[in-house]
N, C-alpha and C positions, 0 to 999 in steps of 0.2 A: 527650349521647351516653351510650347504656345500656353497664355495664360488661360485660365477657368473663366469662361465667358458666366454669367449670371449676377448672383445675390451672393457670392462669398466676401463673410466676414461682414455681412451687414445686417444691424441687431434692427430685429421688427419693432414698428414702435406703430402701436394703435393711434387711429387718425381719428374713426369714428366706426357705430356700429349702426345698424337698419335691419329692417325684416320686411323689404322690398319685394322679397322672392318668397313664394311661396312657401311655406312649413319648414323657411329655413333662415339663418340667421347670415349676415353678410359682413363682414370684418374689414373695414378699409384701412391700409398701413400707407402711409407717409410718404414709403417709396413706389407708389403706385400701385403695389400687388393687390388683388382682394379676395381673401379667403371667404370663402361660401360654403358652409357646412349642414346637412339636414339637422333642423329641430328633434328628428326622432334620436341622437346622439345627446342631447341634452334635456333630460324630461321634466328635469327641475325648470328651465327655462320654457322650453314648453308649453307647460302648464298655467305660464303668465299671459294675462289678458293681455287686450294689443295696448291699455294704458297702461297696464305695469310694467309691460315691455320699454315706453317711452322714457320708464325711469330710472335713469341708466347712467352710471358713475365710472368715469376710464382712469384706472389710477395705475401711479409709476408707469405710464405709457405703456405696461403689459398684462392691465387685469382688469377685469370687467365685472361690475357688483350691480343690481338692482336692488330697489328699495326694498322692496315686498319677498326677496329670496335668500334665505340665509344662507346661500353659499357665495362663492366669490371662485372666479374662474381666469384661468392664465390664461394667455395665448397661447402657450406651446398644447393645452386641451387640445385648442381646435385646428393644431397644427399634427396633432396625433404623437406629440411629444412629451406627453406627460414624464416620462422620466429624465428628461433635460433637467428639471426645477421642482421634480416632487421633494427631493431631500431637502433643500435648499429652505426652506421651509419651517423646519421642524423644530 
């Protein structure tokens, strides 16, 4: 049996974030991939100037907080896997 050619078994680890692209947010992981997901999915984020945007904390290499926004966001959000790590949590 030929093996699963891609990303099996390899945990995302955020490298960095930017908003390079237009009304949208750009997620760069470690292993080269980069997830690019519209602003209009996150309005809390959104709604941050482009300096509040700048201010921008990547913690355990899977979660993304800025200063000015009281939420705190996983990767698996912007990965549309909110229920990977929503229990996990609690």
């Amino acid at each position: 049996m030929k093996n699963l050619e891609g990303f099996q078994g390899v945990q995302p680890v955020i490298e960095k974030v930017n908003f390079s692209f237009k009304d949208k947010i750009a997620i760069y992981l470690k292993d080269g991939r980069i997830i690019i997901v519209p602003l209009s999915q996150f309005p809390s984020i959104q709604q941050l100037s482009s300096i509040e945007r700048k201010k921008i904390n990547i913690i355990d290499d899977q979660l993304i907080m800025f200063h000015d926004c009281d939420e705190v966001f996983h990767l698996e959000q912007f990965l549309g896997r909110e229920q990977e790590y929503k229990y996990h949590f609690a």
